[in-house]
C-alpha positions in Angstrom: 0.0 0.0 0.0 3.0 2.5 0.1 3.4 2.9 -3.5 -0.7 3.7 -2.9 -0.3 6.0 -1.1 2.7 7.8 -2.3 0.2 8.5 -5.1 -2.2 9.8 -2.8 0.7 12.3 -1.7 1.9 13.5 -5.1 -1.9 13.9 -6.8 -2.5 15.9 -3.5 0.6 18.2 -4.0 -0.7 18.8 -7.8 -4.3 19.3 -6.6 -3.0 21.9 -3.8 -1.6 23.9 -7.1 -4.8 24.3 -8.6 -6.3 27.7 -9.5 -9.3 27.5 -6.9 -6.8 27.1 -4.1 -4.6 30.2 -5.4 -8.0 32.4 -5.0 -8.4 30.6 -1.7 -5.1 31.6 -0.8 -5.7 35.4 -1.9 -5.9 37.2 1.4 -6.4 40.3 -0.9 -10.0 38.9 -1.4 -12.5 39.4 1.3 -13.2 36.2 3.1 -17.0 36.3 2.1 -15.3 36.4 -1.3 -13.6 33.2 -0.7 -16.1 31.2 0.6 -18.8 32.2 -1.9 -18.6 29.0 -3.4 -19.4 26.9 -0.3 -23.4 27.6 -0.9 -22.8 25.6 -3.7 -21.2 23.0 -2.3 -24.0 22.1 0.0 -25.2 19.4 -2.0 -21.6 17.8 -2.0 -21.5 18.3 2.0 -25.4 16.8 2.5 -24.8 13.7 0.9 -21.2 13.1 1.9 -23.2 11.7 5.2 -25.0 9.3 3.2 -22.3 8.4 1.5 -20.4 7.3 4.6 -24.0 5.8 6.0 -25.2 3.9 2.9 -23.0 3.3 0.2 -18.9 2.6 2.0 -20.7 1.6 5.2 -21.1 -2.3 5.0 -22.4 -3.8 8.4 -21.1 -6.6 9.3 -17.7 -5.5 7.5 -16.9 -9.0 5.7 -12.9 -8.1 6.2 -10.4 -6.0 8.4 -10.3 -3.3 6.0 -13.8 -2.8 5.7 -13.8 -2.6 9.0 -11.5 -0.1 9.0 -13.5 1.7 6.4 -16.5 1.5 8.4 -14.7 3.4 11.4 -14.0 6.2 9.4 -17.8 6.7 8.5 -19.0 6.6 12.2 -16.4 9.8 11.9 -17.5 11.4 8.9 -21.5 11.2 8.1 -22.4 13.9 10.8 -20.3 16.7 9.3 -23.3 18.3 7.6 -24.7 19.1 10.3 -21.6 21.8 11.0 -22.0 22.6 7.6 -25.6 24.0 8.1 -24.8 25.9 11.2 -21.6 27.8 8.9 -24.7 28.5 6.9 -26.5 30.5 9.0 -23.9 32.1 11.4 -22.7 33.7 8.2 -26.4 35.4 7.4 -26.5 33.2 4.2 -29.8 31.3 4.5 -31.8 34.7 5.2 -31.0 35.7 1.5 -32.9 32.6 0.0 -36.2 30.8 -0.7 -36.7 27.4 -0.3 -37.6 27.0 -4.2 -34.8 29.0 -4.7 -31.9 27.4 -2.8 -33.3 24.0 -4.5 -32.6 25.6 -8.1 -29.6 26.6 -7.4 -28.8 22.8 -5.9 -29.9 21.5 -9.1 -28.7 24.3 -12.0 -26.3 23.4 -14.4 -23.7 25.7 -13.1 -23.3 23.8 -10.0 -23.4 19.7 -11.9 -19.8 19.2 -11.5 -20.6 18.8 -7.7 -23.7 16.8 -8.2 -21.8 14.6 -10.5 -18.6 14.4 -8.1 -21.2 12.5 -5.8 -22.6 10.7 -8.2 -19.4 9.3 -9.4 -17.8 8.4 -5.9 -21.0 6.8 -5.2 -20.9 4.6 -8.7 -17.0 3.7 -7.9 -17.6 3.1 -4.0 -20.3 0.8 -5.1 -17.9 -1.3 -7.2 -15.0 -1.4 -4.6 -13.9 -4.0 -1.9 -12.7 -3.1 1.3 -8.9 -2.2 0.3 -10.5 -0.8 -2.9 -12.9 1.3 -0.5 -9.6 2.6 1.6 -7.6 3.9 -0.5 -10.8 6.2 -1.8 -11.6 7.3 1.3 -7.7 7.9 1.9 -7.6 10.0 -1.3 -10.8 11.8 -0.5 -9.2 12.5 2.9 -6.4 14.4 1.4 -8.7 16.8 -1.0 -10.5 17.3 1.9 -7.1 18.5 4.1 -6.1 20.9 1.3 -9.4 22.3 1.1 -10.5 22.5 5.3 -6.2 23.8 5.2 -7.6 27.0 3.2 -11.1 27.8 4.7 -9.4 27.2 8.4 -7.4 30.2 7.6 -10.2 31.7 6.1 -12.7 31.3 8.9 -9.8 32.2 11.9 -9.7 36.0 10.2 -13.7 35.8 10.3 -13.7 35.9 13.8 -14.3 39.4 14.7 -17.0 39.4 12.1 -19.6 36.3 13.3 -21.1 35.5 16.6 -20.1 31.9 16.7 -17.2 29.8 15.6 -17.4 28.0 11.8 -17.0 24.6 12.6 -17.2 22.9 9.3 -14.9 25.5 7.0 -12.8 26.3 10.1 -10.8 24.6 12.9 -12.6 22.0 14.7 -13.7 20.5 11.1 -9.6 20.4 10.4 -8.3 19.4 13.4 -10.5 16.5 13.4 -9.1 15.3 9.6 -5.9 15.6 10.5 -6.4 13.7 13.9 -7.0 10.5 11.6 -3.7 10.8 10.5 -2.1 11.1 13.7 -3.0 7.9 15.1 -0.8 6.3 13.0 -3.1 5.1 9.9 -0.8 6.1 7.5 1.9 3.5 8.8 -0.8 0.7 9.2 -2.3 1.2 5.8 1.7 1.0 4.2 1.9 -2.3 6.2 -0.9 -3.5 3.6 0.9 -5.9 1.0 -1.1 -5.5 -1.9 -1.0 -8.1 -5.3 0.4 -6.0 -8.8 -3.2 -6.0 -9.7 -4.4 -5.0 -7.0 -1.9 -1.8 -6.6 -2.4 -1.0 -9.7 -6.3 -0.7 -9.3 -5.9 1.0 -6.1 -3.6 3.5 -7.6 -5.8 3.9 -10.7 -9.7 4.6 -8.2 -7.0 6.9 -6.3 -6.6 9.1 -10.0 -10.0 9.2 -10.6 -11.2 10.2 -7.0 -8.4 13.2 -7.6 -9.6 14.0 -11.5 -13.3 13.7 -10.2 -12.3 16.5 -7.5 -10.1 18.4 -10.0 -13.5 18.7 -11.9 -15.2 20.5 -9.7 -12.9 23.1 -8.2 -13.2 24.8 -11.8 -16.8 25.2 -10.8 -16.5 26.0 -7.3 -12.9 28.7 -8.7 -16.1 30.2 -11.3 -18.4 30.8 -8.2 -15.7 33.0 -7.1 -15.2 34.9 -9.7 -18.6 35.7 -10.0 -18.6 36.9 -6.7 -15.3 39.3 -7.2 -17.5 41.0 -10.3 -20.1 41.7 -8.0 -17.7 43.2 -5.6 -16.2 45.5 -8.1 -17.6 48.9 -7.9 -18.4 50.9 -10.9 -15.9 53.0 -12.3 -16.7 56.5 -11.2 -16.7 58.0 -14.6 -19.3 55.5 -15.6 -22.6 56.1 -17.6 -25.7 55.8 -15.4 -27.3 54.0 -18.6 -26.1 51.6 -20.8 -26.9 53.7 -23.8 -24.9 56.9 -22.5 -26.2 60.1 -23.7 
């Protein structure tokens, strides 16, 4: 499993490069800015529970690494909930209908993260319990680089909101990175793993990271939408469109 997961380490290093990261970065931009996206993401963060509950959850596991696999979801499927309080301590469920926040779920500007949940779901689905780790390992790691950013994010926020952010700050983070500090990493490169079976692993770990790659473009145009509606007007310009 070490060759595994020194493929987990160098996709994550590529992924950490990507543009939606740079913006994230960006302490130029107002935080708000920043996490303008995350309203989009909600349908990514609502279904990541039943993900962990009803699709890599398999009770009784049928071997150790299920197992293993199964642990992790006890840790994971509640997050959501986090999620929704973010929501309102930063005033943004005020601004919405119901009918509205379901369109913008479902519009065709937010599909890439519909379909990142599709897809894990499809390749989750097919997977055995090794198969089924070294998914959840590499969703793990997109998860550190993003919670990384929005940690930093949310600790300059704090002046600003009544309440800490617990899913896009630190006690979302600190409990990621606690899984990797009780010495997973070394267990899971104790695995000996068949060729083929490596080179399956390494090839679900790829897709998990293109799959993710996808949708930060998405989540990096979200932003940028937001920064044009920050702009103000340039002070010589026309008060119609026409001009006189």
């Amino acid at each position: 499993m070490k060759t595994v997961l020194a493929c987990i380490n160098r996709r994550k290093r590529a992924y950490a490069r990507l543009p939606l990261f740079e913006r994230l970065r960006d302490d130029d931009l107002p935080p708000r800015v920043r996490l303008s996206f995350m309203p989009e993401f909600a349908f990514f963060v609502m279904a990541f529970g039943d993900l962990n509950r009803y699709v890599l959850r398999k009770e009784p596991a049928d071997d150790p690494h299920q197992a293993q696999v199964n642990a992790h979801t006890y840790e994971d499927d509640h997050h959501w909930s986090w999620f929704l309080e973010d929501i309102e301590t930063l005033g943004w469920s005020g601004s919405t209908t119901a009918t509205d926040a379901l369109r913008a779920l479902w519009r065709d500007d937010t599909c890439r993260c519909r379909m990142l949940m599709y897809d894990l779901c499809a390749l989750v689905r097919a997977a055995d319990g090794i198969e089924r780790l070294a998914i959840v390992e590499a969703v793990e790691e997109t998860g550190n680089v993003l919670f990384t950013l929005t940690t930093h994010i949310a600790q300059g926020m704090q002046g600003d909101v009544d309440r800490e952010l617990r899913y896009m700050g630190l006690h979302h983070l600190a409990l990621e990175s606690g899984h990797l500090q009780h010495g997973e990493h070394a267990a899971l490169g104790a695995i000996e793993l068949s060729d083929d079976k490596r080179a399956r692993c390494i090839e679900l770990v790829d897709y998990v990271f293109d799959l993710f790659a996808a949708w930060t473009h998405e989540a990096q145009r979200h932003i940028e939408r937001a920064m044009s509606r920050e702009q103000p007007a340039p002070a010589d310009a026309p008060l119609h469109a026409g001009g006189l």
